[in-house]
SETORKE-698389 format. One record per atom (N, C-alpha, C): residue in one letter; residue number from 1; atom name; x, y, z. Coordinates in steps of 0.02 Angstrom, whole numbers, plus 50000, padded with zeros to 5 digits. Example, Ala and Ser with C-alpha at 12.3 -4.5 7.8 and 13.67 -1.06 7.14 Angstrom:
! SETORKE-698389
  r    k   a     c1     c2     c3
  A    1   N  50660  49716  50390
  A    1  CA  50615  49775  50390
  A    1   C  50660  49835  50390
  S    2   N  50642  49888  50354
  S    2  CA  50684  49947  50357
  S    2   C  50645  50002  50394
This chain:
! SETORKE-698389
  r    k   a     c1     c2     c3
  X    1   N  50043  49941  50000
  X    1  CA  50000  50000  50000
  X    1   C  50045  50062  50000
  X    2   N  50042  50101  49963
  X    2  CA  50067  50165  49957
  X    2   C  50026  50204  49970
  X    3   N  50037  50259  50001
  X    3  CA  49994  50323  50015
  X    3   C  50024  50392  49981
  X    4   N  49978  50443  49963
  X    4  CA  49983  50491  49944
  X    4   C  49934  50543  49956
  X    5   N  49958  50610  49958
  X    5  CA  49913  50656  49981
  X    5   C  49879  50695  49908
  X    6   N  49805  50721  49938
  X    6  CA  49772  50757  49891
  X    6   C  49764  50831  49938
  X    7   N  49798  50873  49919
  X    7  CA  49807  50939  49938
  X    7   C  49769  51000  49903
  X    8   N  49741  51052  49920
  X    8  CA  49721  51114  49878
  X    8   C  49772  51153  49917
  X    9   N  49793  51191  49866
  X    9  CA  49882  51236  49867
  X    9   C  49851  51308  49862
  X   10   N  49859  51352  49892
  X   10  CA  49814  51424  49863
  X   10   C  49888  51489  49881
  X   11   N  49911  51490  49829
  X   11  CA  49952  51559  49824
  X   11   C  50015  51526  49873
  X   12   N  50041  51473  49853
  X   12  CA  50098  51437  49890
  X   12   C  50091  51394  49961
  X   13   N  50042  51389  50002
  X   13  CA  50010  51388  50056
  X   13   C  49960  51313  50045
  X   14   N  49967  51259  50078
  X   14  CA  49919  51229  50104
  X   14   C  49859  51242  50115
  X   15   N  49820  51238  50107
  X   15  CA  49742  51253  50146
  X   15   C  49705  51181  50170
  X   16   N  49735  51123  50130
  X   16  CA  49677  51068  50164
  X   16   C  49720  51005  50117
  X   17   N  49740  50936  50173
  X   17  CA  49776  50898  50134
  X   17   C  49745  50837  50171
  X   18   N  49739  50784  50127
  X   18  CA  49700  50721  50134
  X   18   C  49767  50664  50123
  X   19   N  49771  50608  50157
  X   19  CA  49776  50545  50154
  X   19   C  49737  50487  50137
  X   20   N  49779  50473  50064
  X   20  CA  49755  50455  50017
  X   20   C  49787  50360  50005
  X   21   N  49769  50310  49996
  X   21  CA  49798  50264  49964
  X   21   C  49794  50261  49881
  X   22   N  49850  50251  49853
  X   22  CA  49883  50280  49774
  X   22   C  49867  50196  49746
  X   23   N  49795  50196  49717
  X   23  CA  49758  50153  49686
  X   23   C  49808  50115  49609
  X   24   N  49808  50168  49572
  X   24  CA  49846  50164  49503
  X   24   C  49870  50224  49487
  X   25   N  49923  50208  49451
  X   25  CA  49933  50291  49409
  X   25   C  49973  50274  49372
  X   26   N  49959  50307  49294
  X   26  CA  49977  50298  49246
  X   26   C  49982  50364  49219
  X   27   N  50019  50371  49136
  X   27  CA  50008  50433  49121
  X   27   C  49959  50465  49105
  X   28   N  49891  50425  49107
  X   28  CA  49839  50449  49093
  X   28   C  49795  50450  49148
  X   29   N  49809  50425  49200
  X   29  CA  49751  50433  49267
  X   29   C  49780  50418  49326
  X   30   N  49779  50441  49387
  X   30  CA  49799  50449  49440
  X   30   C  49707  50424  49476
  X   31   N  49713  50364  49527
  X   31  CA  49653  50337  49559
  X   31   C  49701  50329  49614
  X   32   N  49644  50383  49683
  X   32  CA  49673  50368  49757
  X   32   C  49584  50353  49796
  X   33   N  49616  50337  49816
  X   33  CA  49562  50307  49870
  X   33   C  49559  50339  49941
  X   34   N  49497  50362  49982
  X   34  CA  49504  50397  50037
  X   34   C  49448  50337  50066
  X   35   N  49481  50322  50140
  X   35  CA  49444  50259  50154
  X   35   C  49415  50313  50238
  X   36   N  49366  50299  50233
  X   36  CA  49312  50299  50306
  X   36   C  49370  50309  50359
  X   37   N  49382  50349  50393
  X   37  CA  49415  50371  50469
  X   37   C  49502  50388  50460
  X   38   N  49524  50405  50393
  X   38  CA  49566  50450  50370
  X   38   C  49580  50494  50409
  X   39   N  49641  50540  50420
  X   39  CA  49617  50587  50475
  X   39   C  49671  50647  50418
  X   40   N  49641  50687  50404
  X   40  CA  49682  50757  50360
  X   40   C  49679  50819  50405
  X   41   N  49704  50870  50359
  X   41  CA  49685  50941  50406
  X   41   C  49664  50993  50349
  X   42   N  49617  51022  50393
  X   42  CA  49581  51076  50341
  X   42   C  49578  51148  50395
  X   43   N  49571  51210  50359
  X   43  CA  49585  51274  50400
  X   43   C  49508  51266  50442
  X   44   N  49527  51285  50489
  X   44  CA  49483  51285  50586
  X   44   C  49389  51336  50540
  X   45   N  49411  51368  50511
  X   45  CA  49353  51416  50491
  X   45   C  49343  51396  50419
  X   46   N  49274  51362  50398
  X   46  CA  49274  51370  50313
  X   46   C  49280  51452  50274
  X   47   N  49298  51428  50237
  X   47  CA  49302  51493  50198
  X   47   C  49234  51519  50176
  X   48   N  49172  51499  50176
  X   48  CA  49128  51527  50182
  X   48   C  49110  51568  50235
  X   49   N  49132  51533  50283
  X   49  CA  49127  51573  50357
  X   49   C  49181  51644  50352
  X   50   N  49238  51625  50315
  X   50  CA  49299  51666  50344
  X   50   C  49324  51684  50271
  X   51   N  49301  51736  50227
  X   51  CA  49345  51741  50156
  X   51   C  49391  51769  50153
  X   52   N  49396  51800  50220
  X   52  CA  49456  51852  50213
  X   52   C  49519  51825  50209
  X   53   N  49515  51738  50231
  X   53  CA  49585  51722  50254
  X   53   C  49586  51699  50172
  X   54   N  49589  51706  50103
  X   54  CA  49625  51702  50052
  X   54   C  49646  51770  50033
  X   55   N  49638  51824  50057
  X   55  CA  49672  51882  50045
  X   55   C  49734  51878  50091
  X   56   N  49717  51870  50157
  X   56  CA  49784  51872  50222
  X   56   C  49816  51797  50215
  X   57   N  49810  51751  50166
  X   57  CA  49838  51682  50197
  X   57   C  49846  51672  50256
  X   58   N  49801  51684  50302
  X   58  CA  49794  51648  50365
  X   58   C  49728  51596  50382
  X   59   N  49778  51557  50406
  X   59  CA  49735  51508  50424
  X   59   C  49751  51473  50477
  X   60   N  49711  51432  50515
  X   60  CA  49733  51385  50577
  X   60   C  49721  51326  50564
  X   61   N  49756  51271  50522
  X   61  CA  49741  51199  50515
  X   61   C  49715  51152  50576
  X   62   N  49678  51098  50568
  X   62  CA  49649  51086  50630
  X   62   C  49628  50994  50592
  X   63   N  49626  50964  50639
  X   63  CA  49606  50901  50611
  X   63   C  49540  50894  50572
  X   64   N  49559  50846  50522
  X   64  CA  49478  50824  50465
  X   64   C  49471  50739  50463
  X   65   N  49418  50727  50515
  X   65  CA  49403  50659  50508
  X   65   C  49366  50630  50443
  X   66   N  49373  50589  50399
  X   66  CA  49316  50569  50324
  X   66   C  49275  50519  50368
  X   67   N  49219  50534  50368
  X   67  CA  49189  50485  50379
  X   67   C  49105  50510  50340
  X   68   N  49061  50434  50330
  X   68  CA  49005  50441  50298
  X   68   C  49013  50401  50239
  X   69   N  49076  50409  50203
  X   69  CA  49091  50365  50129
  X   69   C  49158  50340  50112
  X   70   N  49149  50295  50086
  X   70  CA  49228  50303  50048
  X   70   C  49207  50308  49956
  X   71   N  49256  50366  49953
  X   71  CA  49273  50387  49918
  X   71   C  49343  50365  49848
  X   72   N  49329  50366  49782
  X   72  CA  49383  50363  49733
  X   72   C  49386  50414  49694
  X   73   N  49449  50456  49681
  X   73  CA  49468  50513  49668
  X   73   C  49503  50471  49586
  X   74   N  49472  50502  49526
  X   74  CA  49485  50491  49495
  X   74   C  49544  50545  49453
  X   75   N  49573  50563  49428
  X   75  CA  49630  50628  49427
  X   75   C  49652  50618  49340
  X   76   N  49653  50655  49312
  X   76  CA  49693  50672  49237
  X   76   C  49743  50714  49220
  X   77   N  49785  50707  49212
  X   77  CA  49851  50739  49196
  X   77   C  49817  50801  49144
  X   78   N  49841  50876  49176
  X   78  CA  49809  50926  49146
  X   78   C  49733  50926  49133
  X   79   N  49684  50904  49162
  X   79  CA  49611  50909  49181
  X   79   C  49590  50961  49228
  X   80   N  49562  50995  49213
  X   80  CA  49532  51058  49263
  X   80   C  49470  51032  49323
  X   81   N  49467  50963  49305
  X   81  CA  49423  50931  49390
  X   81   C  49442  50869  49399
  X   82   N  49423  50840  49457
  X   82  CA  49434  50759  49456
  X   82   C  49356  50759  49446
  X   83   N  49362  50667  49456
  X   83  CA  49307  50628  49440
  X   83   C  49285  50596  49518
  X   84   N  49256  50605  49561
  X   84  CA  49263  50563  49617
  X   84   C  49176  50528  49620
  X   85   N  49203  50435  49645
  X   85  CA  49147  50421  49671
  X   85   C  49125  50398  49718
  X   86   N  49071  50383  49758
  X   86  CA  49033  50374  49815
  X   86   C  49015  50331  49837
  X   87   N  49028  50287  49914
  X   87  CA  49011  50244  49918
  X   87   C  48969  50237  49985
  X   88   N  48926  50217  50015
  X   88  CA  48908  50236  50085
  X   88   C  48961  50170  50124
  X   89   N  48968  50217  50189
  X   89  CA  49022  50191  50226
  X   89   C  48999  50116  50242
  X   90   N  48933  50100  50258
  X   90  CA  48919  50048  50294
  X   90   C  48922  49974  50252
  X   91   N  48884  50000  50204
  X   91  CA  48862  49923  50148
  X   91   C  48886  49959  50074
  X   92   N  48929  49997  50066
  X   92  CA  48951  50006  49996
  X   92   C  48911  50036  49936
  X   93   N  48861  50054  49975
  X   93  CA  48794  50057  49915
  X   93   C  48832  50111  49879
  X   94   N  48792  50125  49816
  X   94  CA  48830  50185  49750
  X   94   C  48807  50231  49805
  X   95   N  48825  50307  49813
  X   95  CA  48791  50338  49810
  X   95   C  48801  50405  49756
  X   96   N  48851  50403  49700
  X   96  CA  48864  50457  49645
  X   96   C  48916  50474  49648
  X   97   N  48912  50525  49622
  X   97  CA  48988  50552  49559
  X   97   C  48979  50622  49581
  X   98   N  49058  50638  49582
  X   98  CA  49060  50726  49598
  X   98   C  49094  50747  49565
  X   99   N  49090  50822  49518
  X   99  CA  49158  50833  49469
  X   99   C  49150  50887  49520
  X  100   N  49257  50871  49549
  X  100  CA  49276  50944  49573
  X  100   C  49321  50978  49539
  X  101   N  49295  51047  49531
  X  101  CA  49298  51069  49477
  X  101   C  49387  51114  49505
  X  102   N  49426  51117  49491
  X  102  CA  49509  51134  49515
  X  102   C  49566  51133  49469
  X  103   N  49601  51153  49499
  X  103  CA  49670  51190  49444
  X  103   C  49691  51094  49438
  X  104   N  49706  51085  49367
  X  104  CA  49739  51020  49344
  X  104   C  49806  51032  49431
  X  105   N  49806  50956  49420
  X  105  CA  49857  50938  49491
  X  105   C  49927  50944  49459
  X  106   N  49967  50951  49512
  X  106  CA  50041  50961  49510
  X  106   C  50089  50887  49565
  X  107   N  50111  50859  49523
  X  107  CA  50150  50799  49564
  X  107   C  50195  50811  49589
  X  108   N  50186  50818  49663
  X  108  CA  50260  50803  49704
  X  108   C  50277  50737  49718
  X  109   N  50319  50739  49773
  X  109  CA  50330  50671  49782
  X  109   C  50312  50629  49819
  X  110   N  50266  50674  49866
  X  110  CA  50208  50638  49929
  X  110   C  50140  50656  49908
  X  111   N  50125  50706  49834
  X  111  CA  50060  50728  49842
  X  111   C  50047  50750  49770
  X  112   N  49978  50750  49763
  X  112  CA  49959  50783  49717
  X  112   C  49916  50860  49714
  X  113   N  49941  50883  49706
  X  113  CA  49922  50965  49731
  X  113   C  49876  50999  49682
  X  114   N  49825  51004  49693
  X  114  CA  49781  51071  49642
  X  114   C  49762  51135  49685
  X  115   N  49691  51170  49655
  X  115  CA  49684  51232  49685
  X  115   C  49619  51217  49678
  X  116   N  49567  51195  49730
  X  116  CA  49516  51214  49739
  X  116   C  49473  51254  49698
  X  117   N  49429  51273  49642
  X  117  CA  49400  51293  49616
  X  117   C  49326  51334  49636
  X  118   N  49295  51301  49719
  X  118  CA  49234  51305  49715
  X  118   C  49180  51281  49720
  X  119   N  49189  51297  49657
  X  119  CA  49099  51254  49623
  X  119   C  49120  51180  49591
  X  120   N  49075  51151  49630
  X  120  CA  49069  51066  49572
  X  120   C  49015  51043  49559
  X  121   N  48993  50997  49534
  X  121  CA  48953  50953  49494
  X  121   C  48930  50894  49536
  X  122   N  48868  50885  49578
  X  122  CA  48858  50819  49600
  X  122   C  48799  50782  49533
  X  123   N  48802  50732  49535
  X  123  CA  48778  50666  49476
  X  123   C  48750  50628  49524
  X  124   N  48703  50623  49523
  X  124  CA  48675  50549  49559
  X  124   C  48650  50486  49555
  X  125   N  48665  50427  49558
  X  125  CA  48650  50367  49546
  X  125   C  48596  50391  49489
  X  126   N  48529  50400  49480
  X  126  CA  48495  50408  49423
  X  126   C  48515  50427  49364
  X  127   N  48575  50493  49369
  X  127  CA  48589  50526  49301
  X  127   C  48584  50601  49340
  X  128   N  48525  50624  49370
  X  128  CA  48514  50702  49383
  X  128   C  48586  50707  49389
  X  129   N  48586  50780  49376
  X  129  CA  48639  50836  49416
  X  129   C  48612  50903  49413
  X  130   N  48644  50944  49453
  X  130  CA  48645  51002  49506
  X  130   C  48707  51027  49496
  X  131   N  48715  51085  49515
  X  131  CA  48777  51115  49538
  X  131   C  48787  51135  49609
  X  132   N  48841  51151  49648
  X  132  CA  48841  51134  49715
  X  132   C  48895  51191  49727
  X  133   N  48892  51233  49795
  X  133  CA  48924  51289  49809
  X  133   C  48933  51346  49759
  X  134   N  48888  51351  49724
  X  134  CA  48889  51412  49667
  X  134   C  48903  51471  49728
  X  135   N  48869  51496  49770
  X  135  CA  48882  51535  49830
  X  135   C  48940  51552  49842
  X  136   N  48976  51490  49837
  X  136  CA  49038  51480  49855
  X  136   C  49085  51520  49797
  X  137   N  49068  51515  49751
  X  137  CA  49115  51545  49693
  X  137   C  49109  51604  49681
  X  138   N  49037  51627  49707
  X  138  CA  49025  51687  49690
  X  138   C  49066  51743  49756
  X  139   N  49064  51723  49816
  X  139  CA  49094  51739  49863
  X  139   C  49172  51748  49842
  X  140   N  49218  51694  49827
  X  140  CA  49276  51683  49812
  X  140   C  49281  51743  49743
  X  141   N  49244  51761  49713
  X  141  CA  49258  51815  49655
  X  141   C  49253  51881  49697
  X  142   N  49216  51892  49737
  X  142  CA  49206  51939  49769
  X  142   C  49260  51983  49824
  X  143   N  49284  51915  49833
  X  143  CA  49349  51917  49863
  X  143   C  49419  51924  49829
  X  144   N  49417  51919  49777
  X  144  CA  49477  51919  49732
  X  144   C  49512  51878  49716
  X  145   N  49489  51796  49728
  X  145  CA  49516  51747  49743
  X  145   C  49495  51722  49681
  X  146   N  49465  51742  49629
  X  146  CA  49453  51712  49558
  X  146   C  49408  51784  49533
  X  147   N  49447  51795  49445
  X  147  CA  49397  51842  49427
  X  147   C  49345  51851  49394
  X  148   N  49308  51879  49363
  X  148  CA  49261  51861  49361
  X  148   C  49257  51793  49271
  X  149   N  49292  51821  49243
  X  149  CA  49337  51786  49165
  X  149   C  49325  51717  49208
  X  150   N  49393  51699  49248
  X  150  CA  49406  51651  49277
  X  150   C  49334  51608  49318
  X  151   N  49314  51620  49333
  X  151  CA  49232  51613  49370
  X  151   C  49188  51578  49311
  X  152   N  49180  51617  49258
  X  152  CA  49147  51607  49193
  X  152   C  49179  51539  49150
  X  153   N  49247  51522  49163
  X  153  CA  49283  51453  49140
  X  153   C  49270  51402  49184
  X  154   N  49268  51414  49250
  X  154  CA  49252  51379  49303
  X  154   C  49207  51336  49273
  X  155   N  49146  51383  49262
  X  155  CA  49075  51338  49256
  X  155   C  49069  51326  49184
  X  156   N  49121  51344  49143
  X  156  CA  49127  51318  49062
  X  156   C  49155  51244  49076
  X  157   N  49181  51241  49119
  X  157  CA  49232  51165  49121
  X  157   C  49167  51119  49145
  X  158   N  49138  51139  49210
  X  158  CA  49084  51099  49228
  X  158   C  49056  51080  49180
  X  159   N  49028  51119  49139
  X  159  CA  48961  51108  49082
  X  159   C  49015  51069  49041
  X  160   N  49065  51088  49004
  X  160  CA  49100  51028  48989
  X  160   C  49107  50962  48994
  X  161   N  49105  50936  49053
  X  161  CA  49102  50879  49086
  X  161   C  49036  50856  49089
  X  162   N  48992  50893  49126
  X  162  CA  48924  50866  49124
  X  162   C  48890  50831  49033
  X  163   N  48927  50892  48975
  X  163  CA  48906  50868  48902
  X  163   C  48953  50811  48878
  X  164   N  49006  50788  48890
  X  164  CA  49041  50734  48881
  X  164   C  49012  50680  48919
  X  165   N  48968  50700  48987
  X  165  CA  48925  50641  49025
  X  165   C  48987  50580  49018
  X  166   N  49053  50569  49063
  X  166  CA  49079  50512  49066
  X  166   C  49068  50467  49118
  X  167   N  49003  50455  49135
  X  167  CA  48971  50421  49191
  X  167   C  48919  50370  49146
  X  168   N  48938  50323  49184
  X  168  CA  48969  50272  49213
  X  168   C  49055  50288  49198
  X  169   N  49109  50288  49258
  X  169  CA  49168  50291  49241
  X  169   C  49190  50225  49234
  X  170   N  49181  50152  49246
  X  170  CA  49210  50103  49238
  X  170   C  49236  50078  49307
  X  171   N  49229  50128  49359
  X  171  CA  49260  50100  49431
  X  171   C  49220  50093  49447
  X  172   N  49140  50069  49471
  X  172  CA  49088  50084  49515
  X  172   C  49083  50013  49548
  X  173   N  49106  49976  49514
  X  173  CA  49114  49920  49545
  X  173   C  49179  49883  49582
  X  174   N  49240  49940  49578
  X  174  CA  49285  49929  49626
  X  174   C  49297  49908  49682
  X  175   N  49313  49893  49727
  X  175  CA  49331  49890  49804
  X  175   C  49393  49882  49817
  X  176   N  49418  49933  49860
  X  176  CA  49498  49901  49877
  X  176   C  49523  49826  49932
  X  177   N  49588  49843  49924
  X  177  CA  49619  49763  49947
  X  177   C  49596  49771  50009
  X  178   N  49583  49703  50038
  X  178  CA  49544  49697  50122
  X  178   C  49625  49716  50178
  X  179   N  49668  49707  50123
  X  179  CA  49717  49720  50169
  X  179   C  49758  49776  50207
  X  180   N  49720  49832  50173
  X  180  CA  49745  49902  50157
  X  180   C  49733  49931  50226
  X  181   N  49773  49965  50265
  X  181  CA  49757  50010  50324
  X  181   C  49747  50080  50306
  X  182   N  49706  50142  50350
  X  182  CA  49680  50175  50324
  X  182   C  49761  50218  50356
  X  183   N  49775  50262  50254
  X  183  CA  49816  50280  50283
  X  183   C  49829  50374  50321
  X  184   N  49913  50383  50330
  X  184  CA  49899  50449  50368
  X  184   C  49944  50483  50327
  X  185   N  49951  50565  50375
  X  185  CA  49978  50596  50339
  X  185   C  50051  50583  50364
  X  186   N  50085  50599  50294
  X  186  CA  50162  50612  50298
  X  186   C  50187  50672  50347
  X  187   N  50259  50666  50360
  X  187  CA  50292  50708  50380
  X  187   C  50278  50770  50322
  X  188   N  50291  50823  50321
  X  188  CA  50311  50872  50263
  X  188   C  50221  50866  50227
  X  189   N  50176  50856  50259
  X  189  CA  50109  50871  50234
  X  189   C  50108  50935  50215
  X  190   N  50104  50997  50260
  X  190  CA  50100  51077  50241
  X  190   C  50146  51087  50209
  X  191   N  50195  51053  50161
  X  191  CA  50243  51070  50151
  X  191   C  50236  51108  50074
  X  192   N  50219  51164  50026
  X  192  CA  50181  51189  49967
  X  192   C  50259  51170  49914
């Protein structure tokens, strides 16, 4: 089992990094897995609560338990979202597909690093979709943290994705190895 982190990086800075087990990766797809009682860190105040801290880069990291699902982070080399899907924690049932919508990832050597975008795309077992934290994006423009150009690609990429419809992705019937421990974070996590 190898582990790897899924990080959002904002203006050199950490803001929120997950422990991840590193499924496959190839040059064409990067699959990590976030298993039920993971433990990451994300800033003490959401940024809905607190926008100011992407102008001041301050923040207070604080523990992030996953729990509710496990999750597969599907990732594309130069893709402006992942693909992630849903599983309920207890009996595995589907429960859907999320495009998060973020700056294509950057490979280090413990992590894969993007930039939070916002707004994403939930899909649900039927087909519907929605869009999810629009609020959220609109706030983050407001703040200077995306402009308004940039905002307008945001939700060009979504609709993108949603008109390519690549759901069913081919993993939904996955499960990882029974042997796998849930893993943690590295030394050098905050490390941008």
């Amino acid at each position: 089992m190898r582990t790897a982190l899924f990080r959002s990086v904002y203006r050199g800075r950490v803001r929120w990094a997950l422990p991840h087990v590193l499924v496959e990766e190839t040059r064409e797809l990067a699959a990590l897995y976030i298993p039920p009682g993971a433990v990451g860190r994300k800033p003490r105040k959401p940024f809905i609560e607190d926008p100011t801290q992407l102008r001041t880069l301050r923040w207070e990291h604080v523990d992030h338990v996953w729990t509710g699902s496990h999750a597969l982070r599907l990732l594309e080399p130069g893709a402006a979202h992942g693909l992630y899907l849903f599983w309920a924690e207890r009996d595995w049932a589907f429960q859907g597909w999320y495009v998060n919508l973020q700056a294509p990832f950057r490979r280090t050597a413990i992590s894969f690093d993007g930039r939070d975008h916002a707004l994403d795309v939930v899909v649900e077992p039927d087909g519907s979709w929605r869009w999810k934290d629009e609020d959220h994006l609109e706030l983050a423009v407001a703040v200077g943290a995306f402009t308004p150009e940039e905002a307008a690609e945001i939700r060009a990429e979504g609709e993108r994705v949603v008109a390519a419809w690549p759901f069913p992705t081919g993993w939904e019937g996955w499960r990882p190895d029974p042997g796998w421990s849930v893993p943690s974070l590295p030394q050098g996590w905050d490390e941008a």
